[in-house]
C-alpha positions in Angstrom: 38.7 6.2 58.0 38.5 7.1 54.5 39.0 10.5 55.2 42.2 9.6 57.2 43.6 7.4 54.1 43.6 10.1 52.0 45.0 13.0 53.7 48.0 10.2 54.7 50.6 10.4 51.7 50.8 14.3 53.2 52.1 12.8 56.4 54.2 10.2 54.2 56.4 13.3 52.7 57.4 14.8 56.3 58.4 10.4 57.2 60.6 10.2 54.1 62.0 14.1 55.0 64.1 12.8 58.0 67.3 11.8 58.0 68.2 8.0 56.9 71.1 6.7 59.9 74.5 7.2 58.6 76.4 4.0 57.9 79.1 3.5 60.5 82.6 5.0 59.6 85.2 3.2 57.6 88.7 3.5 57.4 89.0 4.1 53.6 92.4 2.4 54.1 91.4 -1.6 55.2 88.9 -3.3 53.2 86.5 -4.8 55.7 85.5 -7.8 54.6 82.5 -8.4 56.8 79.9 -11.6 57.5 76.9 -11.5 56.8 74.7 -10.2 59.1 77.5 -7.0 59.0 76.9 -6.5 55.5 73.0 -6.4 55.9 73.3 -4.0 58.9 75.0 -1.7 56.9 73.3 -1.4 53.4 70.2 -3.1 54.6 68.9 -0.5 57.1 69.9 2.2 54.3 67.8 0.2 51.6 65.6 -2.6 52.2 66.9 -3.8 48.5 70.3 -5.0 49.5 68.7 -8.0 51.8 67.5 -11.6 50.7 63.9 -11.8 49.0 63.2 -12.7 52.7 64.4 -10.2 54.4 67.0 -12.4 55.8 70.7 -10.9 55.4 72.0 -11.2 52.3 75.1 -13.6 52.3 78.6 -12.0 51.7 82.0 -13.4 50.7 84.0 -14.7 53.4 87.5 -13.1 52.2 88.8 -10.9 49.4 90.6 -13.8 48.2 87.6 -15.9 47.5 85.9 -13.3 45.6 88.9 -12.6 43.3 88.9 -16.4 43.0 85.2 -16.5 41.6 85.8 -13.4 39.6 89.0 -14.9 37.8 87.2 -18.4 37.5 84.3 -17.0 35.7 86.6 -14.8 33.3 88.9 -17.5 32.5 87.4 -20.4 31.3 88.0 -22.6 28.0 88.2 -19.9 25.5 91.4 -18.8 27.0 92.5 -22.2 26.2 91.4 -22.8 22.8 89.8 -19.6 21.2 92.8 -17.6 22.3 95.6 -19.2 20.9 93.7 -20.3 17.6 93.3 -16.3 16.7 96.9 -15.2 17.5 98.1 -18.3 15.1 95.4 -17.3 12.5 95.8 -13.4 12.8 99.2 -12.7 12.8 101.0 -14.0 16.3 102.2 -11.8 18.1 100.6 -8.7 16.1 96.7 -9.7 17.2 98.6 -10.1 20.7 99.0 -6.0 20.7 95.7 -5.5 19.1 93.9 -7.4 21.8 96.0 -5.8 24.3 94.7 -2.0 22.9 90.8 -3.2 23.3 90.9 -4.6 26.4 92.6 -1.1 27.6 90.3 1.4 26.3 87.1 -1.0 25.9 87.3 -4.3 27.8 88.9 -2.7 31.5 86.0 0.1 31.1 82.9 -1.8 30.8 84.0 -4.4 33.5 85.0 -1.7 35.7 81.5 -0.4 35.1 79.7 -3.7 36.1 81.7 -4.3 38.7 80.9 -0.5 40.4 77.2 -0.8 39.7 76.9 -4.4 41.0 78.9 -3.3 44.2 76.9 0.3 44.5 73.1 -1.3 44.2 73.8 -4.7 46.1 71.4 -6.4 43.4 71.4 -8.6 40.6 71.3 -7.6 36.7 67.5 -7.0 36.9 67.8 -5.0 40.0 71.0 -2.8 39.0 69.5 -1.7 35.7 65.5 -1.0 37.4 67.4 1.1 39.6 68.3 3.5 37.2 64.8 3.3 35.8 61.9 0.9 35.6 62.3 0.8 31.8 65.6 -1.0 31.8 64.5 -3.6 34.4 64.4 -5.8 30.7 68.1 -5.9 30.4 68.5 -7.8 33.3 65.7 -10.6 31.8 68.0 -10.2 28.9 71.1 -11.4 30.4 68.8 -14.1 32.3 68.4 -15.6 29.0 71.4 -14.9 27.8 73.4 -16.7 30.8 70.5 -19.6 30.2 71.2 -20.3 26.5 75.6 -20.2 27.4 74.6 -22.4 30.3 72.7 -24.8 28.1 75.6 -25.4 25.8 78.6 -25.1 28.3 77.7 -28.1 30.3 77.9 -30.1 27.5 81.5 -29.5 26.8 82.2 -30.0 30.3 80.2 -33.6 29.8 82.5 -34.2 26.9 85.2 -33.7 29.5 84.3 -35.9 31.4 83.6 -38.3 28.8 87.7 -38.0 27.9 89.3 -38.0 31.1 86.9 -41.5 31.9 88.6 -42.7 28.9 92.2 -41.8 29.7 92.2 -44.4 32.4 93.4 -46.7 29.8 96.6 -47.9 28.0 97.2 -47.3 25.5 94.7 -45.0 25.0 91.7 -45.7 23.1 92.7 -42.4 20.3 95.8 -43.7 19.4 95.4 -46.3 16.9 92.6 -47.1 14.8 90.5 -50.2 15.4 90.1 -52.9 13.4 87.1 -54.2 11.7 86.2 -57.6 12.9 84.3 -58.4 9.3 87.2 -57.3 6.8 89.9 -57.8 9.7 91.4 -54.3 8.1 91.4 -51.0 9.8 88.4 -49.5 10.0 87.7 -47.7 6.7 86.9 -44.3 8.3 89.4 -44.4 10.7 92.2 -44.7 7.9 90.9 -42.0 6.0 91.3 -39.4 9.0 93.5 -40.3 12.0 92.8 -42.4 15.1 91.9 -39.2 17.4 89.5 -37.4 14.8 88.1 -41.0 14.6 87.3 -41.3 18.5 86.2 -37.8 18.5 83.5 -37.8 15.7 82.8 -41.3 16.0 83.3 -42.7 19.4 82.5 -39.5 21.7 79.6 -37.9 19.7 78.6 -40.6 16.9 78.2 -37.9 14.9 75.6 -37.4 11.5 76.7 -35.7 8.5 74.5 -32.8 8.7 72.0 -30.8 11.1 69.2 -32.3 9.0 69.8 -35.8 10.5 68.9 -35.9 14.0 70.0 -39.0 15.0 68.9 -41.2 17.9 70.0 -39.6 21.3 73.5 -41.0 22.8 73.6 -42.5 26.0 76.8 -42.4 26.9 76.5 -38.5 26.5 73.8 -38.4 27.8 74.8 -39.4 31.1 77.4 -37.6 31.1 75.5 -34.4 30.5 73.5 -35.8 33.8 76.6 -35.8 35.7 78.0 -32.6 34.6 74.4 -30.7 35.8 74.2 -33.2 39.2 78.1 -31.2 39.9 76.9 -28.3 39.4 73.9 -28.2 41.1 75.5 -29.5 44.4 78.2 -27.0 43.9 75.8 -24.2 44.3 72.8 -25.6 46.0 74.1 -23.1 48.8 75.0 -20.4 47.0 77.9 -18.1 47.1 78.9 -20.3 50.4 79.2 -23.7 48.9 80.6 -22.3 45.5 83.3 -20.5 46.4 84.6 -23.3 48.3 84.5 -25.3 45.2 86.2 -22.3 43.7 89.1 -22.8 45.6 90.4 -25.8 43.6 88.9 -25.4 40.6 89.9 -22.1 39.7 93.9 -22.8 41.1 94.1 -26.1 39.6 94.0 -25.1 36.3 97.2 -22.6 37.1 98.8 -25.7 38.2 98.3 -27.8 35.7 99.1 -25.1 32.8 102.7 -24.5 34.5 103.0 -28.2 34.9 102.4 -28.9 30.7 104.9 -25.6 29.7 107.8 -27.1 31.6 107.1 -30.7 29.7 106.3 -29.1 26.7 109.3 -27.2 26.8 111.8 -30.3 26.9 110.1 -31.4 23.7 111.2 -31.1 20.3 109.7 -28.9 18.4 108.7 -26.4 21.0 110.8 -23.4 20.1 109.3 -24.0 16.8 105.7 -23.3 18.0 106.3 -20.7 20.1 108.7 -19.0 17.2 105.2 -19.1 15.1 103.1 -17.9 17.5 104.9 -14.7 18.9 106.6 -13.5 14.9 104.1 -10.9 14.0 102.6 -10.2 10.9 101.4 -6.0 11.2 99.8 -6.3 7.8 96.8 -7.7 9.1 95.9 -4.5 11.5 94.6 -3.4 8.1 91.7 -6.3 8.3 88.3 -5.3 9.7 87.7 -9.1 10.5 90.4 -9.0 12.7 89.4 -5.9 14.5 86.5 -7.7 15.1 87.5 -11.2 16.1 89.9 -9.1 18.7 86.7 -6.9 20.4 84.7 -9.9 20.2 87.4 -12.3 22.3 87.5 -8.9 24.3 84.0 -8.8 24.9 83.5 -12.9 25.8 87.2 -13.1 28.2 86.2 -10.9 30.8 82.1 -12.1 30.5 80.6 -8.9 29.8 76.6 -8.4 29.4 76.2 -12.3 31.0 75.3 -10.3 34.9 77.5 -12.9 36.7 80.2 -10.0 37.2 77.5 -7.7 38.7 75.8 -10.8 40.5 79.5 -11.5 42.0 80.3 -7.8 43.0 76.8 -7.5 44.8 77.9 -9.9 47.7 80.8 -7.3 48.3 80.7 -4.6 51.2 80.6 -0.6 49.9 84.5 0.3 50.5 85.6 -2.3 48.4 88.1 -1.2 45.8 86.5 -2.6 43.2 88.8 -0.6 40.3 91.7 -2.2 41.5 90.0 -5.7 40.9 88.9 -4.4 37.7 92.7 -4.2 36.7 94.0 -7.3 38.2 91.2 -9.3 36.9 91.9 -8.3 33.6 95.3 -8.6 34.3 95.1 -11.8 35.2 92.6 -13.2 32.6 95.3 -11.5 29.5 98.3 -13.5 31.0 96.6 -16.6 31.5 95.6 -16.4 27.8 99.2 -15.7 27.1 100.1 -18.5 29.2 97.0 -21.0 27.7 98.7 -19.8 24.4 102.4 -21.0 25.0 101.4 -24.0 26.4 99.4 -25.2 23.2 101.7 -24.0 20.8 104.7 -25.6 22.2 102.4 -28.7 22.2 101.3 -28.0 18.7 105.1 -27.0 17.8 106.1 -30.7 18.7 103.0 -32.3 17.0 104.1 -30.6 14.4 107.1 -31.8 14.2 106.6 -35.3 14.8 104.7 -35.0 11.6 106.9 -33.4 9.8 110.0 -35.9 10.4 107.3 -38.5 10.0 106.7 -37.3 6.5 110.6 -37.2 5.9 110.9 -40.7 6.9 108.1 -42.1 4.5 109.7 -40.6 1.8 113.1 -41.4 2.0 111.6 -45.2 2.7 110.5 -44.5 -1.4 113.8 -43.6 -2.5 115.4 -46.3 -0.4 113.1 -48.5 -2.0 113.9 -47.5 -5.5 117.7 -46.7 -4.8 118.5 -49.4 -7.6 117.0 -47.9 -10.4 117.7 -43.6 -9.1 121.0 -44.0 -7.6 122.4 -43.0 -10.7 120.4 -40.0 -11.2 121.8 -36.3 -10.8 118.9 -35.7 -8.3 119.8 -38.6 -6.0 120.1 -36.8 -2.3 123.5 -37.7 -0.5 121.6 -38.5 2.9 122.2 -41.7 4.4 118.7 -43.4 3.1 119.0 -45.7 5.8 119.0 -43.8 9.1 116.2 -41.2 8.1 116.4 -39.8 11.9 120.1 -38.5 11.0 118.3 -36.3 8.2 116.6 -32.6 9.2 113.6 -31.3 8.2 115.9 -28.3 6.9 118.0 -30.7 4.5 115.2 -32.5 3.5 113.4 -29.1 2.3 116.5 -27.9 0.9 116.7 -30.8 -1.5 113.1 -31.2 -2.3 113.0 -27.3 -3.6 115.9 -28.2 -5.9 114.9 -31.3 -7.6 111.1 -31.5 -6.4 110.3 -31.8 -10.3 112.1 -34.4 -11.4 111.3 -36.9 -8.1 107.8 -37.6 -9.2 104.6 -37.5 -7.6 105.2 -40.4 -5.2 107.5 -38.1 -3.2 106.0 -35.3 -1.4 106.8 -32.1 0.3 107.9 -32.2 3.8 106.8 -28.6 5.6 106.5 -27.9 9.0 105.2 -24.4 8.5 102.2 -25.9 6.7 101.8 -28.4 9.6 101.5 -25.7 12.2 99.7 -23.3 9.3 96.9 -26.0 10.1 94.9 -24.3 12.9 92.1 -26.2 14.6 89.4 -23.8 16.4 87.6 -24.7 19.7 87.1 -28.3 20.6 88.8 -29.1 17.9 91.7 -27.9 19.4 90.9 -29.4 22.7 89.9 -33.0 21.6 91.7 -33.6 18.4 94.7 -32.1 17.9 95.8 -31.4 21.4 94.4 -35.5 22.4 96.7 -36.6 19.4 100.0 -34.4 20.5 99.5 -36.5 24.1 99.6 -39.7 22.8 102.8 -39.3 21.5 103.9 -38.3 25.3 105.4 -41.1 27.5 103.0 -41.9 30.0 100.3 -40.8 27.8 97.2 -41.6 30.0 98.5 -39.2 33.0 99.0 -36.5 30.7 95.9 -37.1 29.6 93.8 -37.4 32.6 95.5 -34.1 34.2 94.3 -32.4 30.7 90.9 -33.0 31.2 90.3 -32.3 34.4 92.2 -29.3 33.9 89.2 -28.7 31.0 86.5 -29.9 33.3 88.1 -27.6 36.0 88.0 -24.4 34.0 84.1 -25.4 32.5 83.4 -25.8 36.3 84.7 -22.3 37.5 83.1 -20.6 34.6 79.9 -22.4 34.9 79.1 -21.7 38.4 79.6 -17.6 38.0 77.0 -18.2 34.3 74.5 -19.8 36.7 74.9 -16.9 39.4 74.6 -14.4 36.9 70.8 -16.5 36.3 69.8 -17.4 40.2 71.0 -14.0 41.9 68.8 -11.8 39.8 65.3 -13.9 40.3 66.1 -14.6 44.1 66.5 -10.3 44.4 63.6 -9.6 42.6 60.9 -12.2 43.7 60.8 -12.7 46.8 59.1 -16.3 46.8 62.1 -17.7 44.9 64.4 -16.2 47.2 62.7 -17.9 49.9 62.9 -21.2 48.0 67.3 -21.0 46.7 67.3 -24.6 47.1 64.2 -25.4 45.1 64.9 -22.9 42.4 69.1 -24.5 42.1 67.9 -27.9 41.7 64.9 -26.9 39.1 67.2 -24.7 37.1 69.6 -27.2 36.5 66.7 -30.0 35.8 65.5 -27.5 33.3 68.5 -27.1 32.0 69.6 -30.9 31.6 66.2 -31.0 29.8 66.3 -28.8 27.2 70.5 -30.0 27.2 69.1 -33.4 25.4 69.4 -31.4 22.5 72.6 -31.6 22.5 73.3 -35.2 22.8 71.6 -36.6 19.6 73.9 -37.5 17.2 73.5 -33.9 15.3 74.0 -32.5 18.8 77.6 -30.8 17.9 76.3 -28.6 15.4 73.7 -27.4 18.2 76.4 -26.5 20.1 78.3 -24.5 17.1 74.9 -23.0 16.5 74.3 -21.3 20.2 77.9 -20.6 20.3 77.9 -18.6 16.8 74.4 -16.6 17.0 72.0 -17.5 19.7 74.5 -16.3 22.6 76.9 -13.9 20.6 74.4 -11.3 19.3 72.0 -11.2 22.5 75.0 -10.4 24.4 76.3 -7.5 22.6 73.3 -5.8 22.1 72.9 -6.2 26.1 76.4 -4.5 26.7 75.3 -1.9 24.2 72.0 -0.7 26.2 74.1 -1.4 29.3 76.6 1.6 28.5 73.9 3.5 27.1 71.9 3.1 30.4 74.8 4.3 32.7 76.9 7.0 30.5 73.9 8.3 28.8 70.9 8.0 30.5 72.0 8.1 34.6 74.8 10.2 33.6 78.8 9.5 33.2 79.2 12.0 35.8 76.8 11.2 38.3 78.0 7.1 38.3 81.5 8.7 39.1 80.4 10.6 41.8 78.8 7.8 43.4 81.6 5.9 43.1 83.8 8.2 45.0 81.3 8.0 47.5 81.8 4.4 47.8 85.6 4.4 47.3 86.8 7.2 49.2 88.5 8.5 46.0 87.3 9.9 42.2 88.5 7.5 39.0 89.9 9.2 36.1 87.8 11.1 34.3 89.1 9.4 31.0 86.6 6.7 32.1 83.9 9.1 31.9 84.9 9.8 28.1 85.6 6.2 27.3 82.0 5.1 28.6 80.5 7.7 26.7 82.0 7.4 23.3 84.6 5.1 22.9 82.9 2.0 24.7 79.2 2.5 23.0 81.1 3.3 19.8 83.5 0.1 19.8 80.2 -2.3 20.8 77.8 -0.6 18.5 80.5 -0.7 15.8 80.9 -4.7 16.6 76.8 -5.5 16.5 77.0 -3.7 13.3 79.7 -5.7 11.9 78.3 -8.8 13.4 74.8 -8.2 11.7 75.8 -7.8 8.4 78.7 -10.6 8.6 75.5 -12.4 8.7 73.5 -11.2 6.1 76.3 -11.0 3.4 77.8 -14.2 4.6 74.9 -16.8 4.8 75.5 -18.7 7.7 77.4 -22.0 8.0 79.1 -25.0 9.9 81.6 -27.4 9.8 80.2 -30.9 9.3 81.7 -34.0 9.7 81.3 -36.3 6.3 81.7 -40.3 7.1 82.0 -41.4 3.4 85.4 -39.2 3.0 86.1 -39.3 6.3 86.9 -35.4 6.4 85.2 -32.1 7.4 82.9 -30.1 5.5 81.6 -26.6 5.7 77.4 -26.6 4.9 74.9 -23.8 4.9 72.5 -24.1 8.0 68.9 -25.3 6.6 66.1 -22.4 6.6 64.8 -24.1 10.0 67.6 -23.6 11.4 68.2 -19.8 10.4 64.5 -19.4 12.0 65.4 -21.0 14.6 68.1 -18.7 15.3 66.0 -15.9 14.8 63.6 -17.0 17.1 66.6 -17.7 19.8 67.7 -13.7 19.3 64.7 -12.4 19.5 63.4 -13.9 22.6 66.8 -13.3 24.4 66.4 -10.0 23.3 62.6 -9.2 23.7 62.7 -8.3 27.0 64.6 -5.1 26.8 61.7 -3.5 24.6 58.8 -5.1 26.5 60.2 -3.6 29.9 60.6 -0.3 28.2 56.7 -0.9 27.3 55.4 -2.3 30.2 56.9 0.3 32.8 55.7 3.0 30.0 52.5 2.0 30.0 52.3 1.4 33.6 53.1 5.4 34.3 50.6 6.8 31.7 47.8 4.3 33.7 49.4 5.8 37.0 48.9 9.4 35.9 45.6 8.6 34.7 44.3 7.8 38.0 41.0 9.2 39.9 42.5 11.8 42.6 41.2 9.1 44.9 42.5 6.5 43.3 46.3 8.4 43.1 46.1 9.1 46.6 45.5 5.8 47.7 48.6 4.2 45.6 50.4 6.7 47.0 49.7 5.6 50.3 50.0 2.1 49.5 53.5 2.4 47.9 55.1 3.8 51.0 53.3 1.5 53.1 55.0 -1.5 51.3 51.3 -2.7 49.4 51.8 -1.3 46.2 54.6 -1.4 43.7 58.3 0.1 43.0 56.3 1.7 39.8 53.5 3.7 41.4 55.7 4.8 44.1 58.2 6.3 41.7 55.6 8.2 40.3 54.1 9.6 43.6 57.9 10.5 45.0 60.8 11.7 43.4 64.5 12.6 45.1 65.5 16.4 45.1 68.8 16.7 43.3 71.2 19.3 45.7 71.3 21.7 43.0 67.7 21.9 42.1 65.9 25.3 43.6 62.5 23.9 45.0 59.6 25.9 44.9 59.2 28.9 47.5 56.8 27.4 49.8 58.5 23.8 50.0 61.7 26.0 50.7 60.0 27.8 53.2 58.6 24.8 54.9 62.3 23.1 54.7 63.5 25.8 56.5 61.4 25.7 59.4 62.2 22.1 59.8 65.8 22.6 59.1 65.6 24.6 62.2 64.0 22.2 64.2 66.3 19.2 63.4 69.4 21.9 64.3 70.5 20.8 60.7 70.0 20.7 56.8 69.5 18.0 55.1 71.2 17.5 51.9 71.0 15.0 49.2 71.5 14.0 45.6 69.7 11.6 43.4 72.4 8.5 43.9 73.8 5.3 42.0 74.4 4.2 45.8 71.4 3.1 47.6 73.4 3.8 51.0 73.1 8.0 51.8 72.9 8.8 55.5 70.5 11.8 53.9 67.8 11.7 51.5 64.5 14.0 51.2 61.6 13.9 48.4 59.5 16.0 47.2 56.1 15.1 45.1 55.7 15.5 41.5 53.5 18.4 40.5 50.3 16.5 39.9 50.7 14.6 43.5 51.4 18.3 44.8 48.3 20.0 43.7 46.4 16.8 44.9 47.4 17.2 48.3 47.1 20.9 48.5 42.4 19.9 47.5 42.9 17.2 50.3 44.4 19.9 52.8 41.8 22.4 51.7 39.2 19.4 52.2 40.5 18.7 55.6 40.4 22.6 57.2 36.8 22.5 55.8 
């Protein structure tokens, strides 16, 4: 028996030396977009990795147009809505516009192209894709686990502040657009009056908000059942998976298209709105001279289309072989730059009349002055002609025009009147969202629909985006252990548990700056450096040429070699070049946030306390940990592998290609023969005579694509002499 065990990995070579089944022909014409059980009959016969952790066939979108949907709602989410537009006004209009166009061409198309090949060629999750080009990057999958886990912890709770807003816009009037009184002084409330009624609500009302990161706060309930809610929606959206997901997908990634159209054609009848978009498209070319903006482009880049997060590779996995996934690499990115363009006309037309409204606002306070003190000016060589009392028949340009001439002899009760330094005034992020953009549709008629259709636009677009973040966390662990994969119910519903959890952070009253804080560091420099060892992996260490190959295999037809070139220098370059810049912005520029100060009712920027720099730290390093440990670990693993008793090698060997030991030992016993590499003499010998036999040669190549109709191995040198003493052994 023994004697039969170790003479068995012998027999094991001449098993793995026939010829896989070819995959049935396609027409490289028609993209089949085949069930389930198709998809598993083709790639999971050819490799036992493309099926379910339990062995049941892996599921597969239904059409082509549900997986662009889920692609497009992952991409576009809420930073096309409020990061986008807040760096074109901030960076020159319509001069960042072309900037971010250049990235996205030569970096941003590139590396999404790239995920979206590998995902499609290895039919696996992050982890699995990056193990497959070797054990020791099996830790850049973890890495985007953690990654997807820290966005995931912070995005629901925007989306829970979405909901929060559009439960409150079933009101009227509503509740941001006047201040309240105070029921002891019977006055407006004193903090109110120092800000405006919407930054009020917001600071106040929605998040009760401390003055700085040091004060904790007690936790707030009404947020914190609306954080509930927002993780109950999303774990019932994808307790199912891909199947009940992408049926969700089909509203909430067209609904937000709808309701974008929908606020350009209103916004456009407003005053004001040629205004805004006059300011958002005049470009300033000076500032392509700024390496901050250079690095605010790659960076928007970098987060638009999701790169690093593994939900574009987890989505691409669920496709069948032929798909053209270059052309969805395009229209994708296509789609996510014009609905940023789109995002961006709509606010600034809203912004342009806010703006305005302001503006003429200001213009009729002060000519209310002078009306008031036309008695004792009238007289004066200053005193405007306008008609003091109709201050609508007065424009912002005459208004400007006199204050310029005789702005120094009006005193200081009369002020300056500038819509340029009204829309100069950019709000970032949810400021944008729940301030300025909540204040702009109060002053629409019918205020609370407006309103309502916003938010769920918002909670829409969090939705989309937070089901592909999730996917990119539950597709890798149910591919790669097998009990979880057995158990995708079990594991949805704890994820999100865990995740509501640890999300109580985020509603104490200091929970805001929480948010800033993962949103800065925590996610931002995991993710790059992810992205960085993820273009390394496949233009440098599989090989540029080698991934193209494969992908002509699985296309039908070769890419242009420019992407070869682009992976190789100009991608790792441009992402190496932003971690850099991103590293030292920190360490030259000590980190801060914007509080919120109730005394002067205004904002505030404040260094982040030393616990909270270390508690950054630690976030980055344990989202980033994984890639070295896995490099250690599967290291370590080979040198005890090697190490092994002749006996103790031969059993593993036998073991791995029976199923009972693992993907490491089995790489070490086994290794593919590349179609130009010259074997020794004797194994060419002993191909031959099979060759003969089988009326055929076989030929192969190491692959990217797990599906090849012909595949032969050979054993490493050590494994070699090995079995020739067992052979020797045997005939004696």
């Amino acid at each position: 028996m023994e004697q039969g065990l170790l003479t068995l990995p012998l027999g094991m070579v001449y098993i793995l030396h026939a010829e896989k089944p070819p995959l049935p022909a396609d027409d490289p014409n028609e993209s089949h977009w085949l069930d389930e059980g198709q998809v598993e009959s083709q790639f999971g016969a050819a490799h036992g990795a493309g099926g379910g952790a339990d062995g049941q066939d892996r599921p597969a979108w239904d059409s082509k147009l549900q997986y662009v949907l889920a692609q497009v709602g992952f991409s576009v989410g809420l930073g096309n809505v409020w990061r986008f537009p807040y760096l074109c006004h901030q960076n020159g209009g319509g001069a960042f516009m072309v900037l971010y166009v250049v990235l996205l061409v030569v970096v941003g198309v590139p590396l999404f192209f790239m995920e979206l090949a590998a995902g499609q060629c290895i039919r696996q999750g992050s982890i699995g894709v990056w193990k497959h080009i070797s054990p020791k990057l099996a830790g850049i999958g973890y890495s985007s686990c953690m990654v997807c886990f820290y966005v995931a912890l912070y995005y629901n709770v925007i989306i829970a502040w979405s909901l929060f807003y559009m439960g409150n816009s079933f009101q009227y009037p509503l509740p941001w657009e006047q201040c309240p009184v105070d029921t002891a002084t019977n006055d407006t409330v004193k903090e109110c009056a120092g800000s405006s009624p919407t930054s009020y609500f917001w600071f106040r009302k929605a998040l009760d908000i401390t003055n700085s990161i040091d004060e904790s706060g007690k936790f707030n309930p009404i947020m914190t059942g609306c954080l509930l809610a927002a993780w109950a929606i999303v774990a019932l959206g994808m307790i199912k998976g891909i199947k009940s997901s992408a049926r969700v997908m089909y509203f909430s990634s067209i609904f937000p298209y709808v309701v974008l159209v929908i606020f350009l054609v209103r916004g456009l009848m407003l005053d004001g709105a040629i205004e805004g978009i006059t300011y958002m498209f005049y470009p300033k070319l000076e500032i392509w001279g700024e390496v901050q903006v250079w690095r605010q482009a790659a960076t928007q880049v970098f987060f638009a289309l999701g790169l690093g997060y593994g939900s574009v590779i987890a989505y691409s996995s669920y496709n069948p072989v032929n798909n053209n996934c270059h052309r969805d690499a395009l229209m994708v990115s296509g789609i996510n730059f014009m609905t940023s363009v789109l995002a961006s006309l709509v606010v600034f037309v809203v912004l342009g009349f806010r703006a305005k409204n302001i503006t003429l606002h200001c213009v009729a306070e002060n000519l209310g002055l002078l009306g008031d003190g036309e008695s004792h000016w009238s007289e004066q060589p200053w005193w405007p002609e306008f008609n003091l009392s109709d201050p609508g028949s007065v424009s912002i340009g005459e208004y400007r025009e006199w204050y310029s001439h005789y702005s120094s002899l009006v005193g200081p009760n009369i002020t300056e009147c500038n819509l340029e330094k009204e829309m100069n005034k950019g709000v970032e992020g949810t400021g944008l969202a729940f301030i300025a953009f909540t204040e702009a549709m109060a002053l629409f008629p019918a205020s609370p629909f407006w309103s309502t259709l916003f938010f769920l636009m918002l909670l829409n677009l969090g939705l989309s985006t937070m089901f592909g973040t999730m996917q990119g966390i539950l597709t890798p662990l149910m591919d790669n252990f097998s009990v979880l994969g057995r158990h995708r119910t079990v594991l949805t519903v704890s994820s999100c548990a865990l995740g509501f959890l640890i999300g109580l952070l985020f509603t104490q009253r200091s929970g805001n700056y929480f948010v800033t804080m993962f949103d800065d560091y925590s996610a931002t420099l995991p993710l790059i450096i992810v992205v960085v060892f993820e273009t390394f992996s496949v233009a440098w260490v599989y090989g540029a040429d080698r991934f193209l190959d494969d992908i002509e295999v699985m296309l039908k037809w070769r890419p242009p070699v420019v992407y070869k070139y682009l992976w190789k220098y100009v991608c790792l370059l441009a992402m190496v070049g932003l971690l850099a810049a991103s590293v030292l912005r920190m360490f030259f520029k000590w980190p801060t946030y914007t509080a919120w100060n109730e005394t002067t009712a205004s904002e505030a920027s404040l260094r982040y306390p030393g616990w909270a720099l270390a508690m950054i730290a630690v976030l980055i390093v344990i989202a980033t940990l994984p890639v070295p440990i896995g490099y250690l670990h599967s290291t370590l693993q080979s040198r005890a592998v090697s190490r092994l008793r002749p006996q103790d090698g031969a059993i593993a060997g036998v073991a791995s290609c029976v199923g009972g030991g693992g993907p490491e030992v089995h790489r070490e016993m086994y290794t593919k023969c590349s179609s130009n590499e010259r074997l020794d003499a004797a194994l060419e010998e002993d191909e031959e005579e099979e060759e003969e036999q089988r009326g055929g040669a076989v030929h192969s190549r190491v692959g990217f694509l797990p599906a090849r109709s012909e595949e032969h191995y050979r054993l490493l040198p050590q494994r070699e002499e090995l079995e020739e003493e067992r052979e020797e052994d045997t005939v004696l």
